[in-house]
C-alpha positions as CSV (number, residue, x, y, z in Angstrom):
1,X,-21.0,104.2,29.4
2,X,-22.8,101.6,27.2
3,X,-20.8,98.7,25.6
4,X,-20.7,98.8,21.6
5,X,-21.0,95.8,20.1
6,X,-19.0,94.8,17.2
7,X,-18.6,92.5,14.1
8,X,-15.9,91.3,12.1
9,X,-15.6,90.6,8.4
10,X,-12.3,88.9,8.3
11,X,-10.5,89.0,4.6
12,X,-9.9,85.5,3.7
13,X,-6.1,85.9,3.8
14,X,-5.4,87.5,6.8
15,X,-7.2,88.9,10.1
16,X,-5.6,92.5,9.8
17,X,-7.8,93.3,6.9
18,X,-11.3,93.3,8.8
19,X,-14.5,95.6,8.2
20,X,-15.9,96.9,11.2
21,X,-19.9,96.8,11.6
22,X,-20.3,98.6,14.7
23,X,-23.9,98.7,16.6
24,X,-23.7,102.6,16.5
25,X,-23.6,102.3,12.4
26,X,-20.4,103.0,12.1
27,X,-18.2,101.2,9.5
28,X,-14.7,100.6,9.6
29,X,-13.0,99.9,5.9
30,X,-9.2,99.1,5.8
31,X,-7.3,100.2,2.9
32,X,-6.8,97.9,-0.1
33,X,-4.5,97.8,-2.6
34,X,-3.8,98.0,-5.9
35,X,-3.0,94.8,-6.0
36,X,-6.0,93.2,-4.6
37,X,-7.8,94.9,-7.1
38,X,-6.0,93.0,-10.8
39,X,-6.4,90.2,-12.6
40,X,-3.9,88.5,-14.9
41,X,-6.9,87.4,-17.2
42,X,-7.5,89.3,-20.2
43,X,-10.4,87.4,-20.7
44,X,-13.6,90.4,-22.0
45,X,-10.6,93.2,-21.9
46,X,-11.1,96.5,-23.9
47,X,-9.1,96.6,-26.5
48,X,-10.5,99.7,-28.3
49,X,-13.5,101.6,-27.7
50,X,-14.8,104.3,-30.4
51,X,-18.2,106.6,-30.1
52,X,-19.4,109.6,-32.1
53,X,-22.5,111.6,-31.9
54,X,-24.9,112.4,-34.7
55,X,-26.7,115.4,-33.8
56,X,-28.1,116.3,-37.5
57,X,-31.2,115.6,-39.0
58,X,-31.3,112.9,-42.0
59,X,-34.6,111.4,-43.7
60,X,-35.4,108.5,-46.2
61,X,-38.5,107.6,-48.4
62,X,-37.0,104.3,-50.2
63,X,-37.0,100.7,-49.9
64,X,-33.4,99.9,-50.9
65,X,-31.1,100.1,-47.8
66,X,-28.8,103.4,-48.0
67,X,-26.5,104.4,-45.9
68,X,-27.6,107.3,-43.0
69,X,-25.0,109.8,-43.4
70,X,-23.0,111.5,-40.6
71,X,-22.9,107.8,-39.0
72,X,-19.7,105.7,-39.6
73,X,-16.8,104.7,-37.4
74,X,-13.5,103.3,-39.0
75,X,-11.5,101.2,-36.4
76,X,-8.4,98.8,-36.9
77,X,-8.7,96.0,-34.9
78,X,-5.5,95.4,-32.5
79,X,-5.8,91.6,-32.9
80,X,-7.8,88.7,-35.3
81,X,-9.4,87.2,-32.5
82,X,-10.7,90.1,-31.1
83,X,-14.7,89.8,-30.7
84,X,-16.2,93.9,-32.3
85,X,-19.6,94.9,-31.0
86,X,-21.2,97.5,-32.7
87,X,-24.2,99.6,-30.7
88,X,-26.3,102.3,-32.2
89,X,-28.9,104.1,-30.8
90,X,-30.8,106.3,-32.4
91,X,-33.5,108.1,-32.1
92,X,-36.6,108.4,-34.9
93,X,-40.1,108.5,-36.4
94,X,-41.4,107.8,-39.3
95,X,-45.1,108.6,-41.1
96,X,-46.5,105.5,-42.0
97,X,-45.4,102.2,-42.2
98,X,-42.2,100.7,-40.8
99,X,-38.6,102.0,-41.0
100,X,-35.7,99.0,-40.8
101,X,-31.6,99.1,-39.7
102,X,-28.9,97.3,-40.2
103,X,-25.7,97.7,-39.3
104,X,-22.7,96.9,-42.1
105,X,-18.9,96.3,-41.7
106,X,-18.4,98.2,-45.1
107,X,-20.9,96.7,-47.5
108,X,-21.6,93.3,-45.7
109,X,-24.5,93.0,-42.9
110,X,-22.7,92.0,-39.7
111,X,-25.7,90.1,-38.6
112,X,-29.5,89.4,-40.2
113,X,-32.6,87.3,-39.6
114,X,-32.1,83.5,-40.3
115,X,-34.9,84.3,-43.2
116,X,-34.3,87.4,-44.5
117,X,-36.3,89.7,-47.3
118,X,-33.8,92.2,-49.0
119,X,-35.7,95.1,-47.7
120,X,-38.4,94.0,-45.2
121,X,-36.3,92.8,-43.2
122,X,-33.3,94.3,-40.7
123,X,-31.3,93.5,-37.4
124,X,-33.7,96.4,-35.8
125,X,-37.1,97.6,-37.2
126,X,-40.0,100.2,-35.5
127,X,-43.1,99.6,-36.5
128,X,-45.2,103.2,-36.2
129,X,-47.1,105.3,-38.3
130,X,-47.6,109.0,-37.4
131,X,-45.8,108.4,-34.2
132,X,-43.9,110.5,-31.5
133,X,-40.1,110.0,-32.1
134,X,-38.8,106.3,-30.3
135,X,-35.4,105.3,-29.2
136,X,-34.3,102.2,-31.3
137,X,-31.6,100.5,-30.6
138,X,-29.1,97.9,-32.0
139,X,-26.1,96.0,-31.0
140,X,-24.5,93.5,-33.5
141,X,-20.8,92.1,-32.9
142,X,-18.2,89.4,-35.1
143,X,-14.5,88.6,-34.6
144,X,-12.6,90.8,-36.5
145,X,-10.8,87.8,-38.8
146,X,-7.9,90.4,-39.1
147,X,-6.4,93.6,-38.5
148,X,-7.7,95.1,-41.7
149,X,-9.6,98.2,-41.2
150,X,-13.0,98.3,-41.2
151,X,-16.2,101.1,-41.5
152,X,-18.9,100.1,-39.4
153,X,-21.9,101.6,-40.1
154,X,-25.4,101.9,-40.4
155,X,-28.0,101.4,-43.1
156,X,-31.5,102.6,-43.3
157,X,-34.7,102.2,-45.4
158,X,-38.6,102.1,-45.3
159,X,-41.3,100.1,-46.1
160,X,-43.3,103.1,-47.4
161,X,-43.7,107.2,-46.2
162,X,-41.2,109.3,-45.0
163,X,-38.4,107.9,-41.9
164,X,-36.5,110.5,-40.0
165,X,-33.4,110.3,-37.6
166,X,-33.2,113.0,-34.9
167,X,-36.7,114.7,-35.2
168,X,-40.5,113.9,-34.9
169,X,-42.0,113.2,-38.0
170,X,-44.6,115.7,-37.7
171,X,-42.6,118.4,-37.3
172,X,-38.6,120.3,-37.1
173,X,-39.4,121.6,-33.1
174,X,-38.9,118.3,-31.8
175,X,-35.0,117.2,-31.8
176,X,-32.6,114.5,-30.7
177,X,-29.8,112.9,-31.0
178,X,-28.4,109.7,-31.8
179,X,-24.8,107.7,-31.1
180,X,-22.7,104.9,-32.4
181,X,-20.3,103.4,-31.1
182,X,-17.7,100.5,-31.7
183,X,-15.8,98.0,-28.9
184,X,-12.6,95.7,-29.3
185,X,-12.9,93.2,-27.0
186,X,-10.8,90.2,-26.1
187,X,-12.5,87.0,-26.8
């Protein structure tokens, strides 16, 4: 009969909770609990989290940032210090030139360029022209200030040509879809 040989990962705390490595491969786990497993920090907790789907097509030919409809999530903040991070990912194309984002908190820009051009400029852009659709994405955050509630959402606009959300420039046959979605976080 041969002789297995073994190793021990003791748990810090005590010798009963050891992981067993045995030569054969074999792994022994012990069973935690719950209560090795929490924190009393609520340090990065969720507060809130908030997603919708925009599975529609929309399309833009001007320079002035407009909202894209279908694409809005209103959330009331649980506390003032709480840190919101918007994400949006959405998928495009565009004809010629360059299309822009930015995402609001009603009618303000959560966050643009430190030198910034009313309409040349967003938090995300995609430069293409006559491109396959491309994945852009955007995340922006702030701390909510308050437990008003609040739209976020995003705006849209192009340098020149067409932009489209959720299809290929060229053509309806190609589709997609795009999300948003909206944290509460503890600072």
């Amino acid at each position: 009969m041969a002789t297995l040989n073994t190793t021990n990962l003791k748990h810090a705390s005590s010798g009963s909770n050891n992981i067993v490595l045995a030569s054969d491969g074999s792994v022994t786990i012990p069973t935690l609990t719950a209560t090795s497993l929490t924190t009393s920090s609520s340090f990065g907790k969720l507060r809130q989290y908030k997603i919708l789907s925009k599975t529609n097509h929309s399309s833009i030919t001007g320079t002035t940032p407009t909202l894209i409809p279908d694409f809005s999530i209103t959330i009331t903040p649980t506390a003032s210090d709480s840190i919101m991070v918007v994400k949006a990912n959405m998928m495009c194309s565009i004809n010629t030139h360059v299309i822009l984002f930015r995402i609001y908190n009603g009618t303000t820009q959560v966050i643009q360029p430190a030198t910034f051009d009313s309409h040349d400029d967003g938090t995300g852009a995609w430069y293409g022209s006559g491109d396959r659709m491309t994945n852009q994405h955007i995340t922006t955050f702030e701390t909510s200030g308050n437990t008003n509630a609040r739209t976020y959402n995003v705006y849209w606009n192009v340098t020149g040509g067409t932009g489209w959300m959720n299809r290929y420039q060229g053509s309806n046959t190609y589709n997609s879809t795009s999300t948003l979605e909206v944290m509460e976080v503890a600072p």
